[in-house]
Every structure is written in C-alpha cells, then in structure tokens.
FIBA-682303 format. One record per residue: residue in one letter; chain; x, y, z of N, C-alpha, C in turn. Coordinates in nm, 3 decimals, m for minus. Example, Ala and Ser with C-alpha at 12.3 -4.5 7.8 and 13.67 -1.06 7.14 Angstrom:
BEGIN
+--------+--------+---------+---------+---------+---------+---------+---------+---------+---------+---------+
: residu : chaine :     n.u :     n.v :     n.w :    ca.u :    ca.v :    ca.w :     c.u :     c.v :     c.w :
+--------+--------+---------+---------+---------+---------+---------+---------+---------+---------+---------+
:      A :      A :   1.319 :  m0.569 :   0.780 :   1.230 :  m0.450 :   0.780 :   1.320 :  m0.330 :   0.780 :
:      S :      A :   1.285 :  m0.225 :   0.708 :   1.367 :  m0.106 :   0.714 :   1.290 :   0.003 :   0.787 :
+--------+--------+---------+---------+---------+---------+---------+---------+---------+---------+---------+
% end
This chain:
BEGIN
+--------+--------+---------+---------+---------+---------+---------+---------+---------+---------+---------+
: residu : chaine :     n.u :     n.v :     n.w :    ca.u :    ca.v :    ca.w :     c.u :     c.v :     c.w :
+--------+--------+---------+---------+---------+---------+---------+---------+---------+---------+---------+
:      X :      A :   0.080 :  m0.117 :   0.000 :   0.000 :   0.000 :   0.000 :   0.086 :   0.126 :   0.000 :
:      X :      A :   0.203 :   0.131 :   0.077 :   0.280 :   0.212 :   0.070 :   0.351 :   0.269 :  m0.077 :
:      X :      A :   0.338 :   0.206 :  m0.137 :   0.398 :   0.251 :  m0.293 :   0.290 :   0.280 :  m0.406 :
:      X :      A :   0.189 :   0.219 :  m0.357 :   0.024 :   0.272 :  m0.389 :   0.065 :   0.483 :  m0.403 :
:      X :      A :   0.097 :   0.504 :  m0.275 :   0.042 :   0.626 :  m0.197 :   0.161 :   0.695 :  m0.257 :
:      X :      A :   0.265 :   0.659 :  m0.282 :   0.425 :   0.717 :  m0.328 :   0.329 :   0.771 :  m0.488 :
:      X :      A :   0.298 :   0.694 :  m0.538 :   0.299 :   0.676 :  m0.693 :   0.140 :   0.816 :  m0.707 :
:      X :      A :   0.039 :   0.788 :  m0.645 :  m0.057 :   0.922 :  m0.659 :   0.012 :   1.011 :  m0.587 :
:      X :      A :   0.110 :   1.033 :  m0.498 :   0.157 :   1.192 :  m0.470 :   0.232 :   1.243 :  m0.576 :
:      X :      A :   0.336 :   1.135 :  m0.676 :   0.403 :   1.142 :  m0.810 :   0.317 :   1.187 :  m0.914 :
:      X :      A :   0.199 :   1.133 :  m0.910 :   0.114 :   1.189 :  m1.053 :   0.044 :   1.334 :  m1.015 :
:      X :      A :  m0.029 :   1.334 :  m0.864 :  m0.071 :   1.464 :  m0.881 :   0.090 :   1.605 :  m0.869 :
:      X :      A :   0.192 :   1.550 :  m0.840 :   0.300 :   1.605 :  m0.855 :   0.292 :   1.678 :  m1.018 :
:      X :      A :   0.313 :   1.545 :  m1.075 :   0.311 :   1.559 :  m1.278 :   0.224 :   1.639 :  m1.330 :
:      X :      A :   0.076 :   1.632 :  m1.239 :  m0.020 :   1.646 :  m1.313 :   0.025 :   1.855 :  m1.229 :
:      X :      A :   0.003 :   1.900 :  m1.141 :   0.058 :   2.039 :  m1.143 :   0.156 :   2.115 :  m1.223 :
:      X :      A :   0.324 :   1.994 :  m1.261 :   0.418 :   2.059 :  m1.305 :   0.284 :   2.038 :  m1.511 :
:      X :      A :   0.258 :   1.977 :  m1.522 :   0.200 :   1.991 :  m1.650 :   0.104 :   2.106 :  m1.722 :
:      X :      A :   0.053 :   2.135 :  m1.600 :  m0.073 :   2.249 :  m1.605 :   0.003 :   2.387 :  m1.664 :
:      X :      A :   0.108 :   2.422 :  m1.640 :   0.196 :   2.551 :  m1.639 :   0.165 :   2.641 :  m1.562 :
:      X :      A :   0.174 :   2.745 :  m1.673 :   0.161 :   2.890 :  m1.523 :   0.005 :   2.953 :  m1.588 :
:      X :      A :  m0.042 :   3.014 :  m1.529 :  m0.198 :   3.044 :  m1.551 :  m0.147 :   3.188 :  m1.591 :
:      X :      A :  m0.249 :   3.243 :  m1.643 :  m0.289 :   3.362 :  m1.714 :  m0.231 :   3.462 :  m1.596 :
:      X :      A :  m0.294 :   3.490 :  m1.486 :  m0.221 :   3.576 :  m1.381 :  m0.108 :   3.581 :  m1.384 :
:      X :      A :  m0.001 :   3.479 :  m1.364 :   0.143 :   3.435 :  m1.347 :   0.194 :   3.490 :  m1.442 :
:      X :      A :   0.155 :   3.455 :  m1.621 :   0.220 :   3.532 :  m1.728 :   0.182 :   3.662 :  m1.729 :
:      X :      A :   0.088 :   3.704 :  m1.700 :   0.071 :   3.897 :  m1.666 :   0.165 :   3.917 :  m1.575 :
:      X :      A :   0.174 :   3.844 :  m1.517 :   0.255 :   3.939 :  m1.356 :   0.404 :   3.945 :  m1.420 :
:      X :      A :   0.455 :   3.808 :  m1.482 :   0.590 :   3.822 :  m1.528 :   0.586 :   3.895 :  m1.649 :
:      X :      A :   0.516 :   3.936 :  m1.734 :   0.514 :   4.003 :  m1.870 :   0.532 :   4.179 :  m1.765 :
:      X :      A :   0.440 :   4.213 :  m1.682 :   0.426 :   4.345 :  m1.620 :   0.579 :   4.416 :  m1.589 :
:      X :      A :   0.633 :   4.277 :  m1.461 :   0.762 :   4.281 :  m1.414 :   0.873 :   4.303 :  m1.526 :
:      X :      A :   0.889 :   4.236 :  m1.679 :   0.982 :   4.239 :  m1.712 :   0.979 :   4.395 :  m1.799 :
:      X :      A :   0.875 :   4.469 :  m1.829 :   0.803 :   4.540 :  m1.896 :   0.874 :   4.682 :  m1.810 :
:      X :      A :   0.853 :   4.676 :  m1.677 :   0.878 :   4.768 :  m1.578 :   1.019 :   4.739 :  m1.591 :
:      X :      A :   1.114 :   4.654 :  m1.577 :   1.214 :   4.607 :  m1.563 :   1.304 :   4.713 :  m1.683 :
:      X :      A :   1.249 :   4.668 :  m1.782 :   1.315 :   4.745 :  m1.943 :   1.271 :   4.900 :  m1.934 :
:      X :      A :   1.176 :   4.924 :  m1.900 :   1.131 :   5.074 :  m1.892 :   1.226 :   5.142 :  m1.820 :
:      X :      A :   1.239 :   5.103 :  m1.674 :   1.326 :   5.162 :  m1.612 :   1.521 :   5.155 :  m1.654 :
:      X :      A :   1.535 :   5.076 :  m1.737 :   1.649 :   5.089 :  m1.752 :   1.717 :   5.179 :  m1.867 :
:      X :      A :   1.565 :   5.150 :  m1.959 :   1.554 :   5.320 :  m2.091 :   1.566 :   5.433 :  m2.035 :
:      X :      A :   1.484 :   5.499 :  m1.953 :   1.462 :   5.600 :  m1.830 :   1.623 :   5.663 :  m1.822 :
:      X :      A :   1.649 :   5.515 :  m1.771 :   1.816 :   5.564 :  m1.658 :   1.899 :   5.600 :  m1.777 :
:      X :      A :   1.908 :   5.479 :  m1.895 :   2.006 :   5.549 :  m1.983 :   1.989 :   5.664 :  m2.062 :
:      X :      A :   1.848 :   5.695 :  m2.089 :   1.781 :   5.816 :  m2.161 :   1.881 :   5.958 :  m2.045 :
:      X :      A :   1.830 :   5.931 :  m1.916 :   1.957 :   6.016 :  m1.835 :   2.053 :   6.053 :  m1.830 :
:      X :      A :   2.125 :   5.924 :  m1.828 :   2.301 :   5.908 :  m1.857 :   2.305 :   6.013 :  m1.986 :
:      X :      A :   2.248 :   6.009 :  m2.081 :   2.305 :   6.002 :  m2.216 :   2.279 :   6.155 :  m2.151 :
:      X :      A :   2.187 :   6.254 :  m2.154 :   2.136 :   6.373 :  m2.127 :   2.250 :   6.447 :  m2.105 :
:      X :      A :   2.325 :   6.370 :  m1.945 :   2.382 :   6.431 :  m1.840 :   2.555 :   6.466 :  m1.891 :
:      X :      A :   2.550 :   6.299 :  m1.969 :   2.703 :   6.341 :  m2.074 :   2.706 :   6.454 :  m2.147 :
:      X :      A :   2.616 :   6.457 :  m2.286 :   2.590 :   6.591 :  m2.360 :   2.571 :   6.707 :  m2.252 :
:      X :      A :   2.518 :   6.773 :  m2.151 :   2.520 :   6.873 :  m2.089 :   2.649 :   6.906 :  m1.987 :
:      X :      A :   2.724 :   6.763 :  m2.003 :   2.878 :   6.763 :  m1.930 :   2.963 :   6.817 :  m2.073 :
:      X :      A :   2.963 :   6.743 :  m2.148 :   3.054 :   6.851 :  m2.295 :   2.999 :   6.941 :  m2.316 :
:      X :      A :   2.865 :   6.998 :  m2.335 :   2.860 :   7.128 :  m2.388 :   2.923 :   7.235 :  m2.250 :
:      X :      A :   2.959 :   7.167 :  m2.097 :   3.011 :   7.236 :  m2.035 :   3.159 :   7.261 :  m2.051 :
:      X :      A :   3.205 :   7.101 :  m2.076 :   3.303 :   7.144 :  m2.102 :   3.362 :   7.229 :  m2.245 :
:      X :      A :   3.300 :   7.206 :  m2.337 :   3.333 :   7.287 :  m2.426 :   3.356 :   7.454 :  m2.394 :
:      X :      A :   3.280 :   7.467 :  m2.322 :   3.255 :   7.639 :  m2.241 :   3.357 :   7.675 :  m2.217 :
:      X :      A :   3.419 :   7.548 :  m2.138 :   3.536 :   7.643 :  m2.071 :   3.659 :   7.601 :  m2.134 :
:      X :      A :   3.660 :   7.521 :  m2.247 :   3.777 :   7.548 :  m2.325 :   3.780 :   7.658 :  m2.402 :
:      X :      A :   3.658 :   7.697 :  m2.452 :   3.622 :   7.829 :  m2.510 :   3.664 :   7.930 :  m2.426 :
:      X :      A :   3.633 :   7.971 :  m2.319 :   3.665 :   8.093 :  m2.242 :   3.785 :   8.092 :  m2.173 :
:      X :      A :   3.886 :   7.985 :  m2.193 :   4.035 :   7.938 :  m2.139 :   4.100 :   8.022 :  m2.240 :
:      X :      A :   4.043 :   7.999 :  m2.409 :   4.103 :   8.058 :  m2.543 :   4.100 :   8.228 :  m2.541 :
:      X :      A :   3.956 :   8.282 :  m2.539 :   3.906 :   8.404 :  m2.467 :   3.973 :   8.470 :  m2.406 :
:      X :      A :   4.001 :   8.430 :  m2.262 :   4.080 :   8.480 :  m2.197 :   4.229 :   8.513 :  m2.238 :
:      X :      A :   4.300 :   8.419 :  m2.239 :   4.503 :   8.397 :  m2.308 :   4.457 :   8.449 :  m2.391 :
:      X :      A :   4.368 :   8.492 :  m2.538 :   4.368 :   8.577 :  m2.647 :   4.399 :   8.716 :  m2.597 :
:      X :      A :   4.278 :   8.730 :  m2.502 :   4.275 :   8.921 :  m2.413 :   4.397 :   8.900 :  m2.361 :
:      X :      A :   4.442 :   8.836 :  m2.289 :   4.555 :   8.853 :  m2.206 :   4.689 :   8.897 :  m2.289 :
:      X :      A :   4.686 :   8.802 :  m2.444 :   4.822 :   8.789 :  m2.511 :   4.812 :   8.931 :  m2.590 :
:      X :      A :   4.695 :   8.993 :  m2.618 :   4.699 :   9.109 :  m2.692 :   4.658 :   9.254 :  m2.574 :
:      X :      A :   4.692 :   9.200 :  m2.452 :   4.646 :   9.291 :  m2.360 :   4.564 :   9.374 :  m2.390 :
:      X :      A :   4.425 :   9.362 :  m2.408 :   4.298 :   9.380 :  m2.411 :   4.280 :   9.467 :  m2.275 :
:      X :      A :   4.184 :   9.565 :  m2.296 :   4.142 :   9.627 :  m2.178 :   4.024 :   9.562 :  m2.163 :
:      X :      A :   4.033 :   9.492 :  m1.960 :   3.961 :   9.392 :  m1.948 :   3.801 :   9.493 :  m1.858 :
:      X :      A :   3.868 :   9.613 :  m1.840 :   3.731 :   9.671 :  m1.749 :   3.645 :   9.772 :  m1.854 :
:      X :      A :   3.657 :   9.700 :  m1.995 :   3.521 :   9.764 :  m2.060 :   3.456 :   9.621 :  m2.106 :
:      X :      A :   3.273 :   9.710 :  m2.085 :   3.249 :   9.575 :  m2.161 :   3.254 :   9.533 :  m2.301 :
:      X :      A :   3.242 :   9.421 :  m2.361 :   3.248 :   9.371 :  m2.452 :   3.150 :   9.283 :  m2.487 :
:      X :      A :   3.149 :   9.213 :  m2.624 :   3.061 :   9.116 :  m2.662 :   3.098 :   9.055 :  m2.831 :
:      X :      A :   3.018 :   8.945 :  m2.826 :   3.091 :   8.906 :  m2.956 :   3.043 :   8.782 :  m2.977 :
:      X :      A :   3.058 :   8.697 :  m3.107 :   3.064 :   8.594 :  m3.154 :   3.190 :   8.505 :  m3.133 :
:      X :      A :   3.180 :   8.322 :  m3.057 :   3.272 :   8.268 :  m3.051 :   3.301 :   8.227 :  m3.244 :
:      X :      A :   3.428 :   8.266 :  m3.265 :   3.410 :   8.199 :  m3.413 :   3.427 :   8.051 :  m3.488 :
:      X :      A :   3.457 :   7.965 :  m3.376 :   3.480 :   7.831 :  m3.384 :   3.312 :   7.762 :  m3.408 :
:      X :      A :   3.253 :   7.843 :  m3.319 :   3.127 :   7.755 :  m3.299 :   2.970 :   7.891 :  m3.343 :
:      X :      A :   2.925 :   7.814 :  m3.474 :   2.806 :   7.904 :  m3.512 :   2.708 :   7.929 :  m3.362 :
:      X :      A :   2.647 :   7.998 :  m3.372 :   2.566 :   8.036 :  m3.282 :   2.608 :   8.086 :  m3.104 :
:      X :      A :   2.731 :   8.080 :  m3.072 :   2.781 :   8.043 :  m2.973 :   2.841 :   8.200 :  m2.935 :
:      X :      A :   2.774 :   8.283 :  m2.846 :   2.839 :   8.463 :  m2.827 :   2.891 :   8.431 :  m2.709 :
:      X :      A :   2.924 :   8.563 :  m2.679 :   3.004 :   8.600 :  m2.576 :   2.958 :   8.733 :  m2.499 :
:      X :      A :   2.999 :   8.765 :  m2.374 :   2.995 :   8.895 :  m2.332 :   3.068 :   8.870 :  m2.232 :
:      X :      A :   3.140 :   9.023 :  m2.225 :   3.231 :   9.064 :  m2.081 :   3.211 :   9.136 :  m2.015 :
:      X :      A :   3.177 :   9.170 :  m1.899 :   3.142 :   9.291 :  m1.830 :   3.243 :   9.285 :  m1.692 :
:      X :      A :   3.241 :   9.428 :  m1.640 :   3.383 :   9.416 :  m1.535 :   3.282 :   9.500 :  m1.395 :
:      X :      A :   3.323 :   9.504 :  m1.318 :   3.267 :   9.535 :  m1.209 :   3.347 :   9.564 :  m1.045 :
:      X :      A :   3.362 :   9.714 :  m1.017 :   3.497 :   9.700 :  m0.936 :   3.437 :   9.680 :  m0.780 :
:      X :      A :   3.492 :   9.583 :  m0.695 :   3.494 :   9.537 :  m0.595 :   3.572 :   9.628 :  m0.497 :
:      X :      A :   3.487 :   9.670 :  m0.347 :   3.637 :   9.708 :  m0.275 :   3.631 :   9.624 :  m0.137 :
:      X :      A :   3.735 :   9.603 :  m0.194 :   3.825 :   9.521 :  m0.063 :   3.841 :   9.554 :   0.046 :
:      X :      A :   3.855 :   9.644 :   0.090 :   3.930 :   9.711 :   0.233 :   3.907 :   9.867 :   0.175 :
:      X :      A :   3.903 :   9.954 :   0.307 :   3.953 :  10.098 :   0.252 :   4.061 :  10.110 :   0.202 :
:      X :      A :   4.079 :  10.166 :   0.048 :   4.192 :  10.187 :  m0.035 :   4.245 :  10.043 :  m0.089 :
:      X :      A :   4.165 :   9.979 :  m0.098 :   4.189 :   9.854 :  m0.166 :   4.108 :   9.843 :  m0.274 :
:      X :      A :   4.115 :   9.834 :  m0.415 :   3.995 :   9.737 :  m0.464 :   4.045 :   9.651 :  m0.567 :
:      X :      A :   3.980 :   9.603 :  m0.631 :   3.996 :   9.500 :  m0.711 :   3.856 :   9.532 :  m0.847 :
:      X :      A :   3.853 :   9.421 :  m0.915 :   3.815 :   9.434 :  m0.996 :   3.749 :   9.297 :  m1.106 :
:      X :      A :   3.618 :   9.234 :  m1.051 :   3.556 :   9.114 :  m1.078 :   3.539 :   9.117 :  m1.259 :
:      X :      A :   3.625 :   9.053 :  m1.333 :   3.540 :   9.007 :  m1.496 :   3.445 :   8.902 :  m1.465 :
:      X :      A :   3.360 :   8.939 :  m1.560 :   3.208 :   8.826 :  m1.605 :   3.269 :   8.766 :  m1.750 :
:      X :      A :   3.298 :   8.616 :  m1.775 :   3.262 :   8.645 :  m1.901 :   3.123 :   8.519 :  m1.920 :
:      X :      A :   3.042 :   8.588 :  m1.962 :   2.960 :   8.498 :  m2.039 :   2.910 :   8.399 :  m2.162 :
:      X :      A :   2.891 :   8.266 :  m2.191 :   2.928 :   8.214 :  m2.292 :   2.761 :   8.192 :  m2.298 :
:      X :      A :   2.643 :   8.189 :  m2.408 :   2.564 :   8.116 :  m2.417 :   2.578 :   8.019 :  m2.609 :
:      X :      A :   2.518 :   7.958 :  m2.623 :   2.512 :   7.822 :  m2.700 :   2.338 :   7.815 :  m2.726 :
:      X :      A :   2.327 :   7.801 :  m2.884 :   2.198 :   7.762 :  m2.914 :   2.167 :   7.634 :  m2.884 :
:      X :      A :   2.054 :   7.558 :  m2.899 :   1.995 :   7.470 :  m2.886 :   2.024 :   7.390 :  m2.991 :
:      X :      A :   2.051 :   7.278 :  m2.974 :   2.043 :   7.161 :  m3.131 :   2.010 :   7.031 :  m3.088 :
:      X :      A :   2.007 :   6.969 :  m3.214 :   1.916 :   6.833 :  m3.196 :   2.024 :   6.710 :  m3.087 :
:      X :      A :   2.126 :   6.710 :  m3.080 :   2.221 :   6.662 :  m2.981 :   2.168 :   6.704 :  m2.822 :
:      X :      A :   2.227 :   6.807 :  m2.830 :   2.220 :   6.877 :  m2.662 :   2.097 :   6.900 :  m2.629 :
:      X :      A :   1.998 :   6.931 :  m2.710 :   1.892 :   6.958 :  m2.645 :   1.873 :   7.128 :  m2.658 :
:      X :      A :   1.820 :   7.216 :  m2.516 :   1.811 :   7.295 :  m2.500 :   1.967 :   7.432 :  m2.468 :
:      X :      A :   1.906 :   7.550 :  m2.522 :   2.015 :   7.625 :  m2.505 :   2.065 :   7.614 :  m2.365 :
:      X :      A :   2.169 :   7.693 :  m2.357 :   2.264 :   7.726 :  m2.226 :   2.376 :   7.818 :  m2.217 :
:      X :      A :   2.387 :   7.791 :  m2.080 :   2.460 :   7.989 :  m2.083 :   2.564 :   7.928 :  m1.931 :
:      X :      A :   2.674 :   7.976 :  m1.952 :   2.790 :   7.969 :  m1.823 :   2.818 :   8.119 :  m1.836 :
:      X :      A :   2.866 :   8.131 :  m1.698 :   2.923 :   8.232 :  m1.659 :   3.061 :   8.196 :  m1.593 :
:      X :      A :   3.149 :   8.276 :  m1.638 :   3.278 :   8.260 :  m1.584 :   3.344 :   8.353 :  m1.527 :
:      X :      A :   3.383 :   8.406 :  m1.413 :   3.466 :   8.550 :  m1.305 :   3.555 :   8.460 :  m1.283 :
:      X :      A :   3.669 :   8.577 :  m1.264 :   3.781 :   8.629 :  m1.223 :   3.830 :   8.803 :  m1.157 :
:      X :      A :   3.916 :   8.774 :  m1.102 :   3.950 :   8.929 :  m1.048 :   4.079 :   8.948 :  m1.115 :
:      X :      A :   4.081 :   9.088 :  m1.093 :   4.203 :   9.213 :  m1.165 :   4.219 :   9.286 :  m1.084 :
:      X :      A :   4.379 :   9.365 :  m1.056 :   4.368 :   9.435 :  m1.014 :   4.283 :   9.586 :  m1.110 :
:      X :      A :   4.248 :   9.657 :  m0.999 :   4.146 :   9.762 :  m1.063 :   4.221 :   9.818 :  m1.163 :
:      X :      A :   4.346 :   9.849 :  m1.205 :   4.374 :   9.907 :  m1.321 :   4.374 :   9.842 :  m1.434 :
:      X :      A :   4.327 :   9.703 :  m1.473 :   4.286 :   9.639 :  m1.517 :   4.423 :   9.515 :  m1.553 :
:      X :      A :   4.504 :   9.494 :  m1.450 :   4.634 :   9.415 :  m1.486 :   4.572 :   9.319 :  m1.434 :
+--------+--------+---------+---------+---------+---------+---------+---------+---------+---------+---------+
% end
C-alpha cells in the first residue's frame, strides 16, 4: 500500500508541473519584465542627457580658457564691456562685463564676467549659458 500512496503523490506532482503557469502568473511576469526594461531606458535616456550637458560644459570652458590667453596675449582692456561671436562655434556669443569690488579701505579690485551662451540643437537639447569670473587688479592688470 505504501507505494500505492508514493505513486498518486508522483502523478498529482506531474499532473501540477503539467498544467503551467496560468494567465495571472504570465501577466505578472510580462508586467515585471516590462517595468524592468522601462526603467532601464529611463536611466540610460539620463546618462546620455547628463554626458551631452557635461561637454557642452566642457566645451565652455575650453572656449573661455582661449578668450581669456587671447585678451591677455593682446592685452585687451579687461574693465570695458564687450561682446561678440565665438568663431569656432556658429551660434555660440560672448559677453564681458567688469565690475569693481572694494576690498578694504583703499583697496579694490576688480571682478570680470565672461559669459558664454550656446543655441539649442538636436544633440544637446536645450540652449545654455555659463558664466565665468575672475579678479584684476582695478587698473585692469
């Protein structure tokens, strides 16, 4: 009798693994894997965003590194303002404005702005604008 009882716990065993997974079970795993892929588009749709808005930064400030050593090498007077087109890059201006700081009585100094903004394109996305200071002494050295 004992192997009677072995052999129907074996078939209704068979007879469950045979049935498969029911309609609920494949929704729930179709939902899960669904959510699974969504969220990982999401994250890289991000990544990708955060790179392009990391080069168009850095591009900025290789631009205004050039900017600058240009004014500097042709000693440019740095406490008027200015403005302009970068010429490397269409759409891409500039402006300088100076602004004198005082330090202490009989001290001052002398804060540059320069500003870079960048149109919008199908890469980067939306426009953008950095600002970049430094100080001078007030006679503009």
């Amino acid at each position: 009798m004992r192997p009677a009882r072995v052999h129907r716990t074996n078939a209704r065993h068979r007879d469950a693994l045979g049935r498969g997974l029911t309609l609920i079970e494949v929704l729930a795993a179709v939902l899960l894997i669904g959510t699974s892929v969504t969220t990982m588009l999401v994250t890289q749709g991000r990544a990708v965003d955060q790179i392009r808005g990391s080069s168009r930064q850095l591009m900025a400030a290789e631009i205004a590194r050039e900017l600058i050593a240009g004014w500097r090498l042709t000693e440019a007077d740095l406490t008027t303002a200015a403005s302009g087109t970068v010429a490397a890059r269409t759409g891409w201006t500039w402006r300088r404005t100076s602004e004198v700081l005082s330090v202490a009585a009989g001290i001052s100094a002398r804060e540059v702005t320069l500003e870079l903004t960048w149109p919008a394109d199908a890469l980067a996305g939306a426009s953008g604008r950095r600002s970049f200071h430094w100080l001078i002494d007030d006679d503009g050295t």
